[in-house]
ZAMARGU-4260 file (C-alpha; in steps of 0.2 Angstrom, whole numbers, plus 5000, padded with zeros to 4 digits):
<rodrens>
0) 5101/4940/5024 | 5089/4951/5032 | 5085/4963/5019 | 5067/4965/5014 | 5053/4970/5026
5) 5033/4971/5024 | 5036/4983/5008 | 5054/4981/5003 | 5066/4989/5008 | 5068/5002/5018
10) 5077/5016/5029 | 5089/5027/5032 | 5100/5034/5015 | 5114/5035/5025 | 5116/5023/5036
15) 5104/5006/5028 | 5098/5011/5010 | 5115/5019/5003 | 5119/5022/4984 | 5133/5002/4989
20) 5116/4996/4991 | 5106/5002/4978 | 5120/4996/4967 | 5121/4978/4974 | 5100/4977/4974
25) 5100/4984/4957 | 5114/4971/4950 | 5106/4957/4960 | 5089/4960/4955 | 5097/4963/4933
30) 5106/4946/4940 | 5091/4937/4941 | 5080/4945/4927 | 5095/4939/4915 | 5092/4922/4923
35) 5074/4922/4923 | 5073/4928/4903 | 5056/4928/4894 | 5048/4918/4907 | 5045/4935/4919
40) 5038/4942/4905 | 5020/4937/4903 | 5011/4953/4899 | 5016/4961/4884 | 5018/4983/4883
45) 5013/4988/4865 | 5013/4968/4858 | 5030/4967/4864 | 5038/4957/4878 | 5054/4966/4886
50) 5060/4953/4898 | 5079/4959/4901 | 5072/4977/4900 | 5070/4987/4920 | 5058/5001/4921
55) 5067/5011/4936 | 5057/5027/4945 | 5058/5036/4961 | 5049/5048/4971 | 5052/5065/4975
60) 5063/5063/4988 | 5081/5072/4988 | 5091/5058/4990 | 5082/5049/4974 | 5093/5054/4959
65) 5110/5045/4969 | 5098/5031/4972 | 5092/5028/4956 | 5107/5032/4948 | 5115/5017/4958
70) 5102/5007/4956 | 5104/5009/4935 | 5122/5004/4938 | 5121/4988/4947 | 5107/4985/4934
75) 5117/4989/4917 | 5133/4980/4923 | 5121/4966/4929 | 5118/4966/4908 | 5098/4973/4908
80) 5092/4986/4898 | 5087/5002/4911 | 5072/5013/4907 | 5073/5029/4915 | 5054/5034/4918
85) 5057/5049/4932 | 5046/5055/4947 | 5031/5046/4948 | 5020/5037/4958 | 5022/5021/4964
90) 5006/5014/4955 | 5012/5022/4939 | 5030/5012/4940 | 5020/4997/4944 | 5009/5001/4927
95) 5026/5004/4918 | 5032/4987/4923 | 5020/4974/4915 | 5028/4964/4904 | 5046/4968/4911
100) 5053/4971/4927 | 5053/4988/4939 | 5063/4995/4952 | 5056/5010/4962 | 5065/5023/4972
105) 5054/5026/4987 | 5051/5028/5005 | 5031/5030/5003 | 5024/5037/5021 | 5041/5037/5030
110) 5050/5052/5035 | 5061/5064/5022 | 5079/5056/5028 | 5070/5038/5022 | 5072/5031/5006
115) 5068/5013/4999 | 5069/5002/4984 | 5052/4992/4979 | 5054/4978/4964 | 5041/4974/4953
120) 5039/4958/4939 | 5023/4962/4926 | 5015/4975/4936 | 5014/4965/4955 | 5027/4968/4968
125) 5042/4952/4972 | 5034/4940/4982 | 5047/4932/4995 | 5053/4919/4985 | 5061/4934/4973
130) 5066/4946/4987 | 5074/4931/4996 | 5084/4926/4979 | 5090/4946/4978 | 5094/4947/4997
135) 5106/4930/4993 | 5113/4938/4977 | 5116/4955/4988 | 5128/4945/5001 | 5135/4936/4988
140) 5142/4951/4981 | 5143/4944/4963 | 5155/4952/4949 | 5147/4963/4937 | 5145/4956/4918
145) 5158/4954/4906 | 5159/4971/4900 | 5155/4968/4881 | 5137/4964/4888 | 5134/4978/4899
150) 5114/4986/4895 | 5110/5002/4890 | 5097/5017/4896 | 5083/5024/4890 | 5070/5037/4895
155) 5050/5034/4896 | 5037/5044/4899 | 5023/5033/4904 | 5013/5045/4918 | 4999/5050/4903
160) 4999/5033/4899 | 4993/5029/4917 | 4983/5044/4920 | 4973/5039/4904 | 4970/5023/4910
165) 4963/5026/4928 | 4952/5039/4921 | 4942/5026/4907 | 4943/5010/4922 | 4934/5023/4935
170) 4922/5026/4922 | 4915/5009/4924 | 4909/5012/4942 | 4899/5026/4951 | 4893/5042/4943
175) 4902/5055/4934 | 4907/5066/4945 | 4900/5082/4934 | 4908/5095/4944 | 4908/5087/4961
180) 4920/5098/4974 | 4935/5086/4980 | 4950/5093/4990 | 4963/5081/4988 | 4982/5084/5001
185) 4996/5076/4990 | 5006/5081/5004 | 5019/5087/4993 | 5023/5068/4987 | 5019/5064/4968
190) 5001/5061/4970 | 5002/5077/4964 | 5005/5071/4948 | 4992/5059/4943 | 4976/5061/4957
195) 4971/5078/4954 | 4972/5077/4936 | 4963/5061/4934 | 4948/5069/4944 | 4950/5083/4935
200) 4948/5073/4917 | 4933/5064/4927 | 4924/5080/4930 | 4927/5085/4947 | 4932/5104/4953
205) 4947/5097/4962 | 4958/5111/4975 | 4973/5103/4978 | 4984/5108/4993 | 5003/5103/4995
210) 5000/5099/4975 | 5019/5102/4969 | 5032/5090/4974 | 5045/5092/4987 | 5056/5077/4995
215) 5058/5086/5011 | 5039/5087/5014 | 5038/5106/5019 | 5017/5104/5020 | 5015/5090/5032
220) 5022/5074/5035 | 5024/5062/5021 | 5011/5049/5033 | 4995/5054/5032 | 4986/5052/5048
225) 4971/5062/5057 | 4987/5075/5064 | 4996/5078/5048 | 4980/5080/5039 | 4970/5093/5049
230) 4973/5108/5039 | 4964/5095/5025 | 4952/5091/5039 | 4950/5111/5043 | 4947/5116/5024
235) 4935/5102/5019 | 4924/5107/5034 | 4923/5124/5031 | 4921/5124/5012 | 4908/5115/5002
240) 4917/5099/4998 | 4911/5082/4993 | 4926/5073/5001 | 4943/5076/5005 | 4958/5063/5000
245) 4975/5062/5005 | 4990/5052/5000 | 5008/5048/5008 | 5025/5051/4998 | 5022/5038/4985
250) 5004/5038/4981 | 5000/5020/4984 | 4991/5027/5002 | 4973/5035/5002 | 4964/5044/5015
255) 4946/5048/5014 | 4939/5062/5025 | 4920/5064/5023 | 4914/5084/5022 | 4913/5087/5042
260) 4933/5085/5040 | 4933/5069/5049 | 4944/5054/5044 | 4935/5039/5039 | 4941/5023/5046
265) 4952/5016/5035 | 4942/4999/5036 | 4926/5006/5031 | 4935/5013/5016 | 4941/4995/5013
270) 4923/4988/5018 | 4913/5002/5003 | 4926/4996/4991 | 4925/4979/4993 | 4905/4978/4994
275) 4906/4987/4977 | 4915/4973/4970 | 4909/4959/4977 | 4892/4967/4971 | 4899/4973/4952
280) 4908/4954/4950 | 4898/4941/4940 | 4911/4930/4947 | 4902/4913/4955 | 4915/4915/4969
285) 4921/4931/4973 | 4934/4935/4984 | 4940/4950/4994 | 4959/4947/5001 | 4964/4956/5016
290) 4975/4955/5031 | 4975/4950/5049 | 4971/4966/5055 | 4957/4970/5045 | 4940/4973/5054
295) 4927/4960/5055 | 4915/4978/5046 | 4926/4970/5030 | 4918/4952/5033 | 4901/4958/5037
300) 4899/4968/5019 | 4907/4956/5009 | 4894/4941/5015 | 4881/4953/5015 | 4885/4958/4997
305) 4889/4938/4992 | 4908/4936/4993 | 4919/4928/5004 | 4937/4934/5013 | 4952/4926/5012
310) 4967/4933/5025 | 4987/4935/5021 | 5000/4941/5028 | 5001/4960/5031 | 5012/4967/5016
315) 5009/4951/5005 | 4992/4954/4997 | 4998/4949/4980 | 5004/4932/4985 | 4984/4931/4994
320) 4977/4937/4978 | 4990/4922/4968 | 4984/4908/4982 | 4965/4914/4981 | 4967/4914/4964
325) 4976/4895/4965 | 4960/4890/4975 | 4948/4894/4960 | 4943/4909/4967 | 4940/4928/4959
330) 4947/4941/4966 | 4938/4955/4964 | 4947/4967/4978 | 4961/4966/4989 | 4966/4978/5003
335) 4974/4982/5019 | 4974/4997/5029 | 4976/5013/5017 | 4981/5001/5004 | 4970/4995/4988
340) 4972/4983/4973 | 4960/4984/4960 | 4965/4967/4949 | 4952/4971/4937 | 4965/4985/4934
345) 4980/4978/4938 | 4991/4968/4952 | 4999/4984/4962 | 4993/4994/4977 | 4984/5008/4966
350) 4979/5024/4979 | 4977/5035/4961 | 4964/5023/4959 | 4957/5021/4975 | 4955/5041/4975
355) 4945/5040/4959 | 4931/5022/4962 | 4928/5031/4978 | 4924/5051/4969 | 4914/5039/4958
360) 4903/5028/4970 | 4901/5045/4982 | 4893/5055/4966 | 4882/5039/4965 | 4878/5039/4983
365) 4874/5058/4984 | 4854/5061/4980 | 4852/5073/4966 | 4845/5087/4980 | 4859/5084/4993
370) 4871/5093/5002 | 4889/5089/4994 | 4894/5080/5008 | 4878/5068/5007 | 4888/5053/4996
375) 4901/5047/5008 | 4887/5048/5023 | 4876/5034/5013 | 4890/5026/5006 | 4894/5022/5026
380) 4878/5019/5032 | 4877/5000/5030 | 4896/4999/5038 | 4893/4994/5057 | 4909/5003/5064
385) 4915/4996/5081 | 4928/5005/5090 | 4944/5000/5083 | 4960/5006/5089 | 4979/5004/5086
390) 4994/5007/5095 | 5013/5006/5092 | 5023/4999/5106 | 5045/5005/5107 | 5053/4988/5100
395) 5071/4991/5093 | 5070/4980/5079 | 5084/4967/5088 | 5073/4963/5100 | 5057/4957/5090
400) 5059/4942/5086 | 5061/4935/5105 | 5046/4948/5108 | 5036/4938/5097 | 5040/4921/5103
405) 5035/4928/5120 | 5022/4934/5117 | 5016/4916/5108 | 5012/4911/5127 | 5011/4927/5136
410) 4996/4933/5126 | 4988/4915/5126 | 4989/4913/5144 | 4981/4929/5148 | 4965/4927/5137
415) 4961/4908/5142 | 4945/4908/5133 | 4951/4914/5116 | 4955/4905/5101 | 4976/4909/5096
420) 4980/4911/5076 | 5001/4913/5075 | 5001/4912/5058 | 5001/4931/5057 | 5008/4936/5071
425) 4995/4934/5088 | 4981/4934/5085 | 4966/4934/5098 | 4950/4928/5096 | 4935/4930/5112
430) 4921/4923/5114 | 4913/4939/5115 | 4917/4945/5097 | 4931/4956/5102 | 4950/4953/5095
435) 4966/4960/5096 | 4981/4956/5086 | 4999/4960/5088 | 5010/4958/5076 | 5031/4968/5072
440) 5032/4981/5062 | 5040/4978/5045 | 5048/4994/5040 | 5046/5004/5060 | 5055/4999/5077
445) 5038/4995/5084 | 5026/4980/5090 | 5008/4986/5083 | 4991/4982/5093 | 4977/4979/5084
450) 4961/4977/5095 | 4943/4980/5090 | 4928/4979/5103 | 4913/4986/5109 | 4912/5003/5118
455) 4912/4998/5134 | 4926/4986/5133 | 4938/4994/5119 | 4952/5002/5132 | 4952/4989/5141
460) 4955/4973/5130 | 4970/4991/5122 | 4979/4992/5138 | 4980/4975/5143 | 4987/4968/5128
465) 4998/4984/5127 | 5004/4979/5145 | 5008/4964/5141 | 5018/4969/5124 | 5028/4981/5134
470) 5032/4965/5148 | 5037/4956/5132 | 5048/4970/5125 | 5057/4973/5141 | 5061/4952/5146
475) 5069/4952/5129 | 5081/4966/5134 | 5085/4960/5149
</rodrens>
């Protein structure tokens, strides 16, 4: 059963994630935690283990309270224990779920109409083993528990908890932030509820905008991208701000956008964070995971800096971080586009986090006698930035898979000279340095290109390859 995609499930509340399915995810995955017992529960919260006990949370979306209240269901009469711990980010569920399981109610970046269900085990999302054991539950359509073991719900309220703890882990890197201006767009996700106060507790003077939570996403689009965030972009650049950050729906996304109200590639982001690391770690082999489609800025820093990269699959950087690990390597960072985990802090993508390391290394980059904006400019500085662009090709999801195959030969034969890599979709590999990868969207009806190049031969190496994807898409619909 094709139910989970590159970060769980997700789409529409009408029509894909319905409260049935909520129900029948929430019974499989209490199905399965029953199962599994005091073996998923390696962690301990307070010096206790709760193995049969589901932490479940959702986001501020309008559809979450039917969705969570189905998910409980299928999870009670599964025979777990349900802890209700309310809206919060998606970092702060993942937090409440060590030692025990989590399930949360979100759609992250996508549209109001979206909704999704994410399922943790001890604070690191399902890897594909698990989600293909709940899919197989799902359409078996098991019978509830006998109904003298049905669980029972509680309430929790761990966001303080979390806030605390992102606050005292950022204070190991960077500066203190002693009043440094930030702007920070929740984009009326919950974000709001954990980023501006952390910085706050550091130091900062934070302005939030789109600051109180609404699921319909009345300030801007739930995504955050260069056009959703210009009236961020427009106030950073006319004010005397540090930085400006932005989140999606969930909060496990950050943006950085330096005080000219420019968006800082999302790779150079990734590429600061993970020399940091590499850099801070005593480790004698440290490792920075990442994905496929993660510029070669990434690889440059972390040699420079004395660490290695390893590559996974895009969505699955906590099983990269498990077989780095199984390796004898150190993670010390793991990231794809947007998305950070910190391990030193725990297994989950963390943009709460992410938003307060990066305040920190920027007040430590900034000279004492600079302009605000001085601390993101050097904290780039070592990044070579290539042109890097990405484009999303029409793909009904139907048609994918037979687009891919195609494109397993089309892409090949059209860049002789390059080295092919399928195990993440098609990648390309020129003598000349340049790349470009193409891989289907998990959670989107889309084919993405991935290309990175010099100046001078960027657009072209986009629009052949987009060409081609196009050639691909439409001989699989005919």
């Amino acid at each position: 059963m094709d139910l989970f995609g590159t970060a769980g499930i997700r789409g529409s509340a009408t029509e894909r994630v319905t409260p049935e399915l909520a129900t029948a995810v929430g019974r499989a995955v209490g199905r399965h935690v029953v199962d599994a017992g005091d073996a998923d529960a390696d962690a301990a919260v307070d010096g206790t283990t709760h193995a049969a006990e589901v932490v479940v949370g959702r986001d501020g979306r309008t559809t979450g309270p039917a969705l969570a209240a189905a998910v409980e269901a299928g999870l009670l009469s599964a025979g777990v224990d349900v802890v209700r711990v309310g809206v919060l980010p998606t970092p702060a569920l993942a937090f409440a779920s060590r030692g025990r399981h989590g399930v949360m109610l979100t759609a992250s970046h996508n549209p109001p109409e979206d909704n999704g269900i994410k399922c943790f085990v001890d604070g690191v999302e399902y890897d594909r083993e698990r989600e293909r054991a709940v899919a197989a539950t799902v359409e078996a359509d098991p019978s509830p528990a006998p109904a003298g073991r049905w669980g029972e719900s509680t309430t929790a309220a761990p966001l303080g908890g979390y806030r605390d703890a992102v606050a005292a882990y950022a204070r190991r890197y960077g500066a203190p932030l002693d009043g440094l201006p930030v702007a920070v767009d929740c984009g009326n996700g919950v974000g709001g509820r954990a980023t501006p106060q952390v910085l706050r507790a550091l130091g900062a003077r934070v302005v939030a905008l789109n600051g109180n939570v609404d699921g319909h996403f009345p300030g801007r689009a739930s995504k955050p991208t260069p056009e959703s965030l210009g009236d961020l972009r427009r106030f950073v650049a006319d004010g005397a701000f540090a930085l400006g950050l932005a989140h999606d729906g969930d909060g496990d996304r950050v943006v950085v956008v330096d005080a000219e109200g420019d968006v800082v590639h999302e790779d150079t982001v990734v590429a600061i964070l993970a020399d940091h690391y590499v850099r801070a770690s005593d480790a004698a082999d440290p490792v920075v995971v990442t994905t496929p489609n993660a510029s070669a800025r990434i690889d440059e820093r972390v040699a420079a800096a004395g660490g290695r990269v390893e590559r996974v699959r895009l969505g699955a950087l906590h099983e990269g971080i498990a077989a780095a690990r199984a390796a004898g390597g150190t993670v010390v960072f793991a990231a794809e586009p947007w998305k950070h985990v910190h391990p030193a802090f725990g297994g989950w993508i963390d943009g709460v986090v992410s938003a307060a390391t990066v305040a920190r290394l920027v007040a430590a980059a900034a000279p004492d006698d600079a302009d605000p904006g001085a601390g993101v400019s050097a904290l780039r500085e070592p990044v070579t930035e290539r042109p890097y662009e990405k484009v999303s090709v029409d793909c009904p999801d139907d048609l994918k898979a037979a687009t891919m195959a195609d494109l397993e030969s089309r892409l090949p034969a059209a860049f002789p000279d390059a080295a092919v890599d399928t195990d993440h979709g098609v990648r390309i590999d020129r003598p000349d340095g340049s790349w470009t990868l193409v891989r289907p969207s998990g959670t989107e009806p889309y084919v993405r290109v991935y290309a990175e190049a010099e100046a001078d031969a960027i657009d072209d190496l986009v629009a052949e390859t987009v060409d081609l994807v196009r050639e691909a898409v439409d001989a699989a619909g005919a």
